[in-house]
ROSE-4610 file (N, C-alpha, C; in Angstrom, 1 decimal, always signed):
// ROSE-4610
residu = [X/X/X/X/X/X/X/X/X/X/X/X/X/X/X/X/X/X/X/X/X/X/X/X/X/X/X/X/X/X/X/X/X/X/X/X/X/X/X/X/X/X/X/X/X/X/X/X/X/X/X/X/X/X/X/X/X/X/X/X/X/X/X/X/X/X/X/X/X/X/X/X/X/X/X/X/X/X/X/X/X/X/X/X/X/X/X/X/X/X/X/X/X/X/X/X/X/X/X/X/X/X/X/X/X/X/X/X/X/X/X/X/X/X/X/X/X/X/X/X/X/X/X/X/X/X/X/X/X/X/X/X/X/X/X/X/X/X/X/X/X/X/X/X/X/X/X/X/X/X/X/X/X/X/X/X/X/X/X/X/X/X/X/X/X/X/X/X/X/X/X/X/X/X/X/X/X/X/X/X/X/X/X/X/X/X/X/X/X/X/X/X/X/X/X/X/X/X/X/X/X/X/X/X/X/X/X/X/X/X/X/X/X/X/X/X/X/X/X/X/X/X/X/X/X/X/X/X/X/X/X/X/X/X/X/X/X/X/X/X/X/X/X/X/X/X/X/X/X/X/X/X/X/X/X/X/X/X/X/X/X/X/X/X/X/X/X/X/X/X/X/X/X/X/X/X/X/X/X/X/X/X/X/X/X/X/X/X/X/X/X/X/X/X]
num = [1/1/1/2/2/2/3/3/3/4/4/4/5/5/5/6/6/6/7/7/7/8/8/8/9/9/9/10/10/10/11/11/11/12/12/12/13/13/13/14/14/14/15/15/15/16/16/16/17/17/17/18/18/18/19/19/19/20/20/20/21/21/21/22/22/22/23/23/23/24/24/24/25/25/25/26/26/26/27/27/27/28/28/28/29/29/29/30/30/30/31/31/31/32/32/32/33/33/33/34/34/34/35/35/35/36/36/36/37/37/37/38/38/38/39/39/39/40/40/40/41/41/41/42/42/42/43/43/43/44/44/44/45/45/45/46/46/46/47/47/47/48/48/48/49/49/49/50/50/50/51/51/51/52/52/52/53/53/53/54/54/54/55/55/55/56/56/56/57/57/57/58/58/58/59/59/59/60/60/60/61/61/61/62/62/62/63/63/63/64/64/64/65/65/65/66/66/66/67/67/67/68/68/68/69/69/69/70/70/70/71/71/71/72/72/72/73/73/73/74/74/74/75/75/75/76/76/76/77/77/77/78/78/78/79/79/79/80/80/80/81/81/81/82/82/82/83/83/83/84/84/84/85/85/85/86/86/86/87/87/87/88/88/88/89/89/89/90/90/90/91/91/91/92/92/92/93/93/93/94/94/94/95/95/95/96/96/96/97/97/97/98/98/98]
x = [+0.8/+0.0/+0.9/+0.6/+1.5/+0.9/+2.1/+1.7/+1.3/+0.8/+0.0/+1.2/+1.0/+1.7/+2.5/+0.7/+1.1/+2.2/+1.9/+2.8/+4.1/+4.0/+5.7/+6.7/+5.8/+6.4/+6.7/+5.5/+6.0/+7.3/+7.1/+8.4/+9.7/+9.6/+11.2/+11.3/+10.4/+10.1/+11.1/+10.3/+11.1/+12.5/+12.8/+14.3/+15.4/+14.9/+15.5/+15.8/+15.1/+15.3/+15.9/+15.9/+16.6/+18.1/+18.2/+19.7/+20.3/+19.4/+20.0/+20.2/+19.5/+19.6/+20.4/+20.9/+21.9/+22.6/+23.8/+23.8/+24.3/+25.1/+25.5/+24.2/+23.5/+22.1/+21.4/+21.6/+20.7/+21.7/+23.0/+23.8/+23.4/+23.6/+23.6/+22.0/+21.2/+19.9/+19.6/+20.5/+21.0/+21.8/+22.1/+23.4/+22.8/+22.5/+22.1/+22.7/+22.2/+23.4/+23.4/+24.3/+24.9/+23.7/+22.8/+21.9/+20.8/+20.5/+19.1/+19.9/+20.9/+21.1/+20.8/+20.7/+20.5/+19.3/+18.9/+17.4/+17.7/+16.6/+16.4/+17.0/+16.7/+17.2/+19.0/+19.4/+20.4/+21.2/+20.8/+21.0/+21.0/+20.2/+20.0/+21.2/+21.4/+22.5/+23.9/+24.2/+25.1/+25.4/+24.0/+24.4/+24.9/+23.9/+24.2/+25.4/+25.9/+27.6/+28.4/+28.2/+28.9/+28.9/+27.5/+27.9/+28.4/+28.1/+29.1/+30.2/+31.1/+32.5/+32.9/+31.5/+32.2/+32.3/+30.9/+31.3/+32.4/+32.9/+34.3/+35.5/+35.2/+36.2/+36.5/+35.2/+34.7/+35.8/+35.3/+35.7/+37.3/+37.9/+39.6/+40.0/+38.9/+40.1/+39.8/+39.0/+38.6/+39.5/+40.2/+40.9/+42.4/+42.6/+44.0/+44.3/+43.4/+43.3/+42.8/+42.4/+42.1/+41.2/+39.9/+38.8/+37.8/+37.1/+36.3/+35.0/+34.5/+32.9/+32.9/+34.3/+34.4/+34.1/+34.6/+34.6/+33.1/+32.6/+31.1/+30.3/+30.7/+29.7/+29.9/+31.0/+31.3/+30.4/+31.1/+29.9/+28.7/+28.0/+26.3/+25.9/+26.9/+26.7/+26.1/+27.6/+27.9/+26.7/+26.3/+24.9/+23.9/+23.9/+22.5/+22.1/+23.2/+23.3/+23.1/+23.5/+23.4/+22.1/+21.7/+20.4/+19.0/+19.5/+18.4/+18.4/+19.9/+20.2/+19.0/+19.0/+18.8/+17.4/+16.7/+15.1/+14.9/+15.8/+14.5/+15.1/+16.2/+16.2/+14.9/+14.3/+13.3/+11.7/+11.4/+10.7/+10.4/+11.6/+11.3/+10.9/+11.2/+11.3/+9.6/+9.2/+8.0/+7.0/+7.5/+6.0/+6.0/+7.3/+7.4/+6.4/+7.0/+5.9/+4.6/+4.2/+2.5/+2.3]
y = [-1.2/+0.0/+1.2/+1.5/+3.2/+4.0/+5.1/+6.2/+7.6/+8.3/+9.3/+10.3/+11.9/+12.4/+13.4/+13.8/+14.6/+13.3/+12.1/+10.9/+11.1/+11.5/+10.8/+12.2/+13.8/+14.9/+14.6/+14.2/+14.1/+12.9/+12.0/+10.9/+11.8/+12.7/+12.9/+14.1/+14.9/+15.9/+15.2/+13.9/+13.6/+13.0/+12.5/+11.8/+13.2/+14.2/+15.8/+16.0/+15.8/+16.3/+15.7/+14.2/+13.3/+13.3/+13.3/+13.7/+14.9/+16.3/+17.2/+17.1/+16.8/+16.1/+14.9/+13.9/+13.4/+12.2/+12.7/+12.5/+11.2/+10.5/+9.1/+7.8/+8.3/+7.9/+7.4/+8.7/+8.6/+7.5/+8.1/+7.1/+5.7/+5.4/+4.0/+3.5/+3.8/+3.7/+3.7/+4.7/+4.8/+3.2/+3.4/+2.3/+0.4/-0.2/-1.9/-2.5/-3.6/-4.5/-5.7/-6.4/-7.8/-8.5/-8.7/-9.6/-9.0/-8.1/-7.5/-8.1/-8.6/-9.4/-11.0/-11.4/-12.9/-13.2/-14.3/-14.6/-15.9/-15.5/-16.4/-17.5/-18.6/-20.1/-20.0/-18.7/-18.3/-18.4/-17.7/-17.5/-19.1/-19.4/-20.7/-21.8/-21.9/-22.4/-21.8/-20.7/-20.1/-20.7/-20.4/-20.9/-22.2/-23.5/-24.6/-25.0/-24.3/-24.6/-24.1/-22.7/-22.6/-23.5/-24.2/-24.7/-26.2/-26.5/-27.9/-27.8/-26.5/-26.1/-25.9/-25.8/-25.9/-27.2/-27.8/-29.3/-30.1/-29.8/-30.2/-30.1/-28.9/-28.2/-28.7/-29.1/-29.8/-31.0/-32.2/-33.3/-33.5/-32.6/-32.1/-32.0/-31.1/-31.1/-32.1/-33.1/-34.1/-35.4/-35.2/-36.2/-35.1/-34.3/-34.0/-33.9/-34.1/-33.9/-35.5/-36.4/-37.7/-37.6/-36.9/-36.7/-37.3/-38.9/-39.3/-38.8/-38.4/-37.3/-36.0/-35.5/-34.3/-34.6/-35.5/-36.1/-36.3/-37.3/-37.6/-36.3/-35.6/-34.5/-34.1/-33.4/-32.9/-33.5/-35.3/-35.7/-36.2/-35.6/-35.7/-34.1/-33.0/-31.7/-32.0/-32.4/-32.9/-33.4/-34.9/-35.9/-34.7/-34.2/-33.0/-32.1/-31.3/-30.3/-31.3/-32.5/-33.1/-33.8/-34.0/-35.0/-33.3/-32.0/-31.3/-31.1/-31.2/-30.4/-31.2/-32.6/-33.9/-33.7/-33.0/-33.0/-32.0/-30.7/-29.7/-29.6/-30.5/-30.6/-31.4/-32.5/-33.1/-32.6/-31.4/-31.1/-30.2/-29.6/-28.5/-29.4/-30.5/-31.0/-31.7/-32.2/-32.6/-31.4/-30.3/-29.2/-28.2/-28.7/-27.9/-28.3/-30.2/-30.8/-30.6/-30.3/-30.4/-29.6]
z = [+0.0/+0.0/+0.0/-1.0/-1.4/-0.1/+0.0/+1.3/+0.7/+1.3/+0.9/+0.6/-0.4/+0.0/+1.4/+1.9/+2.9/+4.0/+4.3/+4.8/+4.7/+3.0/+2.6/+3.2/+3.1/+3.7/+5.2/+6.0/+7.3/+7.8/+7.0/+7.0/+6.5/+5.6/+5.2/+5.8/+6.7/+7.6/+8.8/+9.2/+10.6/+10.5/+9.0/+8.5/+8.4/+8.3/+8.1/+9.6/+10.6/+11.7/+12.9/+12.7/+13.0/+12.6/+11.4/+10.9/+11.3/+12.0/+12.6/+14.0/+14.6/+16.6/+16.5/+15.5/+15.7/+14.4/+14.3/+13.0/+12.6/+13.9/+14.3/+13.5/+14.7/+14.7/+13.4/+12.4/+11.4/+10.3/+10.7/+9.7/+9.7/+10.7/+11.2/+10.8/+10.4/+10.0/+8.8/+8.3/+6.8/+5.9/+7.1/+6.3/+6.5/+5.7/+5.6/+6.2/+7.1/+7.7/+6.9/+7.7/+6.7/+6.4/+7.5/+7.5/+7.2/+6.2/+5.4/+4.1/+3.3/+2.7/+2.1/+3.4/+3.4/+3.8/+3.3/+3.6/+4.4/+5.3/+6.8/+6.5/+5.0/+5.2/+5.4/+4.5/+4.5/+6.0/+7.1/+8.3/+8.8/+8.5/+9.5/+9.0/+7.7/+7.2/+7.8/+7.7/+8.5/+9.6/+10.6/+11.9/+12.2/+11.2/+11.5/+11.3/+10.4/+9.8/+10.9/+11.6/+12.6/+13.8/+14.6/+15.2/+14.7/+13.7/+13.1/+13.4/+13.2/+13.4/+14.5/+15.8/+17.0/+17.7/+17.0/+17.4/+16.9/+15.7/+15.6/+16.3/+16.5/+17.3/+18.8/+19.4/+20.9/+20.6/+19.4/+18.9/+18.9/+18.1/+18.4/+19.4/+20.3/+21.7/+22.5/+21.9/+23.6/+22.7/+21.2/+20.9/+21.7/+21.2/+22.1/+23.1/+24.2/+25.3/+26.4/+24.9/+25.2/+26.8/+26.3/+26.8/+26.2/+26.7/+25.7/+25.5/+27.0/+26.8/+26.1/+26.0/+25.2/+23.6/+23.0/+22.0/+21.0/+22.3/+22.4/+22.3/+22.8/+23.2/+21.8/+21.5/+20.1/+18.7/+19.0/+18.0/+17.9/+18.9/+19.6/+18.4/+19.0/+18.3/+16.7/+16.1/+15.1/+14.1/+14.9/+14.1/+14.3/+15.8/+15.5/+14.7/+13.9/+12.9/+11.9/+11.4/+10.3/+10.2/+11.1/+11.2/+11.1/+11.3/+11.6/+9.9/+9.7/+8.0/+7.1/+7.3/+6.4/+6.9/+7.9/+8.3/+7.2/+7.8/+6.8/+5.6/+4.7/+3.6/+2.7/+3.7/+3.7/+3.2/+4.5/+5.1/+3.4/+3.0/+1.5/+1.0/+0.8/-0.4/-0.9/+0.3/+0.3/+0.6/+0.9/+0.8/-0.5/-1.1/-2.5/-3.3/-3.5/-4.5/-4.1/-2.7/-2.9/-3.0]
């Protein structure tokens, strides 16, 4: 729904006045963050890959440190990132076709 014009004056009315009371502020509002780029599945892949990489990471030090629950723990992390990946790879695939 398009905005009216008197709307669009008072919006670039308060964007004018905001940028004068503080100009930090308006930048930073101005400016896109990383994540108005990527789309949500995008993020969630992100995430899951990160903590895959910490569960790995868990896995390494409980083999260097010949810690067997650390290990475990790591590859509990591990199958759970890959077993959620293989769900909602699933989960598209069967609500696309219907």
């Amino acid at each position: 729904m398009a905005l009216a014009d008197h709307e669009k004056r008072e919006l670039e009315e308060i964007e004018r006045r905001l940028s004068g009371e503080d100009p930090k502020f308006a930048a930073k509002l101005a400016r896109p963050s990383l994540f108005a780029f990527l789309s949500r599945n995008a993020i969630r892949v992100l995430g899951g890959f990160a903590v895959f990489l910490c569960g790995l990471l868990v896995v390494i030090a409980g083999v260097t440190w010949s810690l067997v629950p650390l290990v475990v723990a790591g590859a509990v992390v591990c199958a759970i990132v890959f077993v959620g990946l293989l769900v909602a790879a699933w989960r598209g695939s069967t609500t696309s076709t219907a």
